[in-house]
C-alpha positions as CSV (number, residue, x, y, z in Angstrom):
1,X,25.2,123.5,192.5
2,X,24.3,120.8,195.3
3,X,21.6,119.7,196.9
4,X,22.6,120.0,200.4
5,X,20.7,116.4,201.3
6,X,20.3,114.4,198.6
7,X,17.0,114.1,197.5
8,X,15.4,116.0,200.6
9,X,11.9,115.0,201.5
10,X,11.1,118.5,202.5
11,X,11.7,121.6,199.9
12,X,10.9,124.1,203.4
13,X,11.2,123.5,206.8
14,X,9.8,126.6,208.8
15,X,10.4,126.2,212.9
16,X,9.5,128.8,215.6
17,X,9.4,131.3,213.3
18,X,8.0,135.0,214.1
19,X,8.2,138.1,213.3
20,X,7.8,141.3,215.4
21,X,8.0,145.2,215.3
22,X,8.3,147.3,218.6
23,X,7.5,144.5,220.8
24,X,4.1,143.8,218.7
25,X,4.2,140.4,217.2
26,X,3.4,140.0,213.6
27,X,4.0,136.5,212.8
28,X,4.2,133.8,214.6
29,X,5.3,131.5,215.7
30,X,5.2,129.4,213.0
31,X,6.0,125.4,212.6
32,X,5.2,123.6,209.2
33,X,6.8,122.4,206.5
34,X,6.1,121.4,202.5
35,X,6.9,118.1,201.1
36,X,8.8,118.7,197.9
37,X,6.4,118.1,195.0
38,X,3.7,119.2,196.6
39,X,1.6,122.2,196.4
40,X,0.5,124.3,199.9
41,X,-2.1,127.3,200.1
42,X,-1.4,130.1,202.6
43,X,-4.8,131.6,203.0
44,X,-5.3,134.1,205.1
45,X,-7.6,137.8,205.5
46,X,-5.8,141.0,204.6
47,X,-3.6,141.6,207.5
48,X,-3.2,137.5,208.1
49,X,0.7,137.8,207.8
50,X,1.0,136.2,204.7
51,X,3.3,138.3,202.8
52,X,5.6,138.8,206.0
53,X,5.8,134.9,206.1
54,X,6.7,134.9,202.7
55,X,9.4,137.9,202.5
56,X,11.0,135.9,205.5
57,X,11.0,132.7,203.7
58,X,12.5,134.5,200.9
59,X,15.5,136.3,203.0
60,X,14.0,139.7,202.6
61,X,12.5,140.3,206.0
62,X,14.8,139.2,208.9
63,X,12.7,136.8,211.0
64,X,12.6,137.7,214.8
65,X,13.3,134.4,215.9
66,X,12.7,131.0,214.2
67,X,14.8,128.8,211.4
68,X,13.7,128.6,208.1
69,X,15.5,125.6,206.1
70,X,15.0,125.0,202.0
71,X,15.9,122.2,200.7
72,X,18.8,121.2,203.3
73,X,20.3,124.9,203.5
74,X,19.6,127.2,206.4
75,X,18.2,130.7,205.3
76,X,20.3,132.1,208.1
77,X,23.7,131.3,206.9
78,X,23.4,129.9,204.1
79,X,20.7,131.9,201.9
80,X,22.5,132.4,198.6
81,X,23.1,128.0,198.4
82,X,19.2,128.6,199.1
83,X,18.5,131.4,196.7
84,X,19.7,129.1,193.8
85,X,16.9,126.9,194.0
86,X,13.9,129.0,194.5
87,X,11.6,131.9,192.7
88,X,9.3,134.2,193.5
89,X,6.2,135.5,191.3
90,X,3.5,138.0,192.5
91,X,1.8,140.2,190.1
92,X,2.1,143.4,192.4
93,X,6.1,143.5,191.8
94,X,6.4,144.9,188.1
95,X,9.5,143.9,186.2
96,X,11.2,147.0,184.7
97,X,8.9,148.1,182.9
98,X,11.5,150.2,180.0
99,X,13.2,147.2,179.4
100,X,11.6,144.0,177.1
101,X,10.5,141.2,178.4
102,X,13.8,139.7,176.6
103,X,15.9,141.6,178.1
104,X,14.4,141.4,181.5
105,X,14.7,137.2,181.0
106,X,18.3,137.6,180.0
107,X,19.2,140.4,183.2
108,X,17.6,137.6,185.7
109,X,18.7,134.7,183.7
110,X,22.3,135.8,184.2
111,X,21.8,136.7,188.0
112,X,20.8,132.9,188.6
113,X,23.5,131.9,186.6
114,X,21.4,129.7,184.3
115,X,23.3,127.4,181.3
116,X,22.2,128.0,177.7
117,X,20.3,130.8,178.3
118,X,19.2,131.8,175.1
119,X,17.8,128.5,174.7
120,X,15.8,128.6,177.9
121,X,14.2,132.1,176.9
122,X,13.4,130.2,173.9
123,X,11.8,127.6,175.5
124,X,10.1,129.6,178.2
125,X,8.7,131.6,175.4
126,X,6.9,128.6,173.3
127,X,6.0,127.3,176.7
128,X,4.2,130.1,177.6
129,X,3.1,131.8,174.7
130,X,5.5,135.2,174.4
131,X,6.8,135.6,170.9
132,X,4.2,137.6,170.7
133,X,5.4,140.1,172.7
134,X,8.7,139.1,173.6
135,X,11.0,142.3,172.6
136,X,8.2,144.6,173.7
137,X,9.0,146.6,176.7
138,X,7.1,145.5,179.9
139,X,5.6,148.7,180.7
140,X,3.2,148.1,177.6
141,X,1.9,144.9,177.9
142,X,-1.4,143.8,179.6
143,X,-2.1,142.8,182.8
144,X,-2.3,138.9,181.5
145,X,0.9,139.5,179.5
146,X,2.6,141.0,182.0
147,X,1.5,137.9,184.2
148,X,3.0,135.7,181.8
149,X,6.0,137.4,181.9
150,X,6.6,137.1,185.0
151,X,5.9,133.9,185.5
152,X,8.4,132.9,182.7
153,X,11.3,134.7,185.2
154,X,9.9,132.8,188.0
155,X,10.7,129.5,186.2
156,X,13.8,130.7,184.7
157,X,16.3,128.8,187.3
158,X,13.8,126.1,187.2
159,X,13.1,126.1,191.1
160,X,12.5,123.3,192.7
161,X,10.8,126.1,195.7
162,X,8.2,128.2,194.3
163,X,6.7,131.3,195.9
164,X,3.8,132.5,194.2
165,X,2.1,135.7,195.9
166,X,-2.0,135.9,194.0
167,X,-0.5,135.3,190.6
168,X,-3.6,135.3,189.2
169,X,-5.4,138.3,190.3
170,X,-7.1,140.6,188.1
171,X,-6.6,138.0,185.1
172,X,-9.7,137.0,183.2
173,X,-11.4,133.5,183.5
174,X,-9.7,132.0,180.9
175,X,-6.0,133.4,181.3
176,X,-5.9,132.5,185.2
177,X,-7.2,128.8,184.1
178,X,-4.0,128.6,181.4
179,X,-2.1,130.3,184.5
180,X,-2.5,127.3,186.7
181,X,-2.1,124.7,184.1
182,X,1.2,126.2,183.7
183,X,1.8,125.7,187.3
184,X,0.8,122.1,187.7
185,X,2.5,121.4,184.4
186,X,6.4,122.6,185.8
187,X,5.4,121.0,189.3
188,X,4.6,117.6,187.7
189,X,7.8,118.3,185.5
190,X,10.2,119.2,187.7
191,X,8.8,117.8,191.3
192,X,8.6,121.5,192.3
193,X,6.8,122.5,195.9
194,X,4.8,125.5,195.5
195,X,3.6,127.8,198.5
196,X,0.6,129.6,197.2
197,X,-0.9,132.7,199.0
198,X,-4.2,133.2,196.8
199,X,-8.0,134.5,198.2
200,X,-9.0,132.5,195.3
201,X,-10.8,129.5,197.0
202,X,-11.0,127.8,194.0
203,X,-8.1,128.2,192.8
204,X,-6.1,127.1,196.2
205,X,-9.1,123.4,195.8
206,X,-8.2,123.0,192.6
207,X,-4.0,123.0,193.0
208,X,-3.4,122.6,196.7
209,X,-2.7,119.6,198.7
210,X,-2.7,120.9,201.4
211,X,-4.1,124.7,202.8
212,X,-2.3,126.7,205.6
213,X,-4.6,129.1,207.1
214,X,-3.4,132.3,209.1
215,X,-5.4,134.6,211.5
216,X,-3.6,137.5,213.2
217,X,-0.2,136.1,212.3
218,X,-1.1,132.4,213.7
219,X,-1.4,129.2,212.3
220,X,-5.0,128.3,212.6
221,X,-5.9,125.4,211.0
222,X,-3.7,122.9,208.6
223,X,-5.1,119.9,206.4
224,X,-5.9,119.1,202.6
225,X,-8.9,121.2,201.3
226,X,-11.2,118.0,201.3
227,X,-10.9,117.1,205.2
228,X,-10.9,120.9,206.0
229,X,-14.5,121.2,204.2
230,X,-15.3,118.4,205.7
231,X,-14.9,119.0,208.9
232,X,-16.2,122.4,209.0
233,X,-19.4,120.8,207.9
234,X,-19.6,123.1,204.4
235,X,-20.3,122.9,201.1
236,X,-16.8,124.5,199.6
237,X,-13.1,126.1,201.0
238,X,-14.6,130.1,200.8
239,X,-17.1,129.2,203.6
240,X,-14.8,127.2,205.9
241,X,-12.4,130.4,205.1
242,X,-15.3,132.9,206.0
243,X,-15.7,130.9,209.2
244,X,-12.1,131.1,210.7
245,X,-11.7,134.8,209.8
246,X,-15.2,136.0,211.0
247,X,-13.8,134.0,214.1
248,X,-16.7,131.4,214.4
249,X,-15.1,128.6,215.9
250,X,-15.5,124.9,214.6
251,X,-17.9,124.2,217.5
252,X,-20.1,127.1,216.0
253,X,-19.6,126.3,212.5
254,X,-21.0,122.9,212.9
C-alpha cells in the first residue's frame, strides 16, 4: 500500500460534515482536521455526538452530507485504501470472546493483511504484556486484560489514524496509566494521530494537543488544553468542560 500524498500533513480532514435522522440533525456540521502525529480529544456530555462522529469517520455510519478525507483517500470512494491505515479501540466492543486472544490477533491480523504475522503477535505481546494470557479465550479475561487485548488488535496494522473510544474506562489507577504510556509510546514511534473521545479530563491534559469539544452535535470550542483553561479563567480541563455543557458561556465563566 500507498500513501495517497506523500507524507500528508493531515492524517483526517473532516469538512461539512453531519449527520441526521428524520429531518433531526445529530451531528454537525463539522470542520476540523488532525495534524498527523498529533494527539486530539473529543470531549463531549453523553449525547454530544461523539460516537456518531467517530462511526462516520470510520465508514460505519453514512454521513448526511460532508467529506471526510484520511490520509489523502476520500472515505466516500475510497474507504478500503483508507481502512488500511487506521484502527479502532473502545472497550465497550468485546472481541470474540470463545476464541483466544491469539487467535483473535491472527483472524484480524489476516483481515489487514499484515506481513510476518506471527512475528508481530509476538511483538505485540512482549510489548504489552500478554504471554500471560495469550491462548486464553477472551471471554475470561479481566476487564484490564481484555483492555490490553484489544489494544494489541488496534495496533496490529500499525495505523498511522487511531480511533480510540474511552479505552481506559473502568481500568484501575495504575493499568489506565500503563494504558496511556502505551499510546504515547506507538504515537512517538510510528508518528501516529490519535482522536481520543475520553470523559477523563486528565487523561485528555495529559496526552492531547489539542481538545475538540462537542455540545448537541456542534463544535463548540477548539484549542490545546492549556489556552482552553486559560481562557476559561479555571484551575483544570473538568471545570472549563463543566462550563460548556452546563451551558455557561465564556462571558459567565469569567
Amino acid at each position: 500500500m500507498s500513501i495517497a500524498s506523500t507524507a500528508p500533513q493531515y492524517a483526517l480532514s473532516v469538512a461539512n460534515l453531519s449527520k441526521s435522522y428524520q429531518a433531526r440533525a445529530i451531528v454537525g456540521p463539522l470542520n476540523f482536521s488532525l495534524k498527523t502525529g498529533s494527539i486530539t480529544g473529543l470531549l463531549g456530555g453523553n449525547g454530544a455526538g461523539k460516537t456518531t462522529t467517530i462511526g462516520m469517520i470510520m465508514g460505519l455510519i453514512e454521513p448526511t452530507e460532508g467529506s471526510i478525507h484520511v490520509l489523502g483517500y476520500d472515505m466516500a470512494q475510497e474507504r478500503h485504501q483508507a481502512l488500511g491505515y487506521m484502527n479502532f479501540e473502545s472497550p465497550y466492543v468485546d472481541l470474540p470472546y470463545r476464541l483466544t486472544v491469539r487467535q483473535n490477533l491472527r483472524i484480524f491480523g489476516r483481515l489487514y493483511n499484515v506481513q510476518d504475522l506471527e512475528e508481530k503477535i509476538n511483538s505485540l505481546a512482549q510489548e504489552l504484556a500478554l504471554h500471560a494470557f495469550l491462548d486464553r479465550p477472551t471471554g475470561k479475561l479481566s476487564a484490564g486484560q481484555k483492555t490490553r487485548a484489544s489494544i494489541a488488535k488496534s495496533l496490529l496494522n500499525d495505523p498511522k489514524l487511531l480511533l480510540l473510544d474511552e479505552p481506559t474506562a473502568s481500568l484501575d489507577p495504575d493499568t489506565a496509566d500503563w494504558v496511556r504510556t502505551r499510546l504515547e509510546e506507538h504515537r512517538r514511534k510510528h508518528n501516529c494521530a490519535i482522536l481520543l473521545a475520553s470523559h477523563n479530563m486528565r487523561e485528555v491534559e495529559r496526552l492531547c494537543d489539542r481538545v475538540l469539544i462537542l455540545k448537541s452535535g456542534q463544535l463548540v470550542d477548539d484549542d490545546s488544553p492549556t489556552k482552553l483553561v486559560a481562557r476559561y479563567g479555571r484551575a483544570n480541563l473538568e471545570e472549563v468542560f463543566l462550563d460548556i455543557v452546563r451551558g455557561r458561556s465564556l462571558a459567565e465563566a469569567l
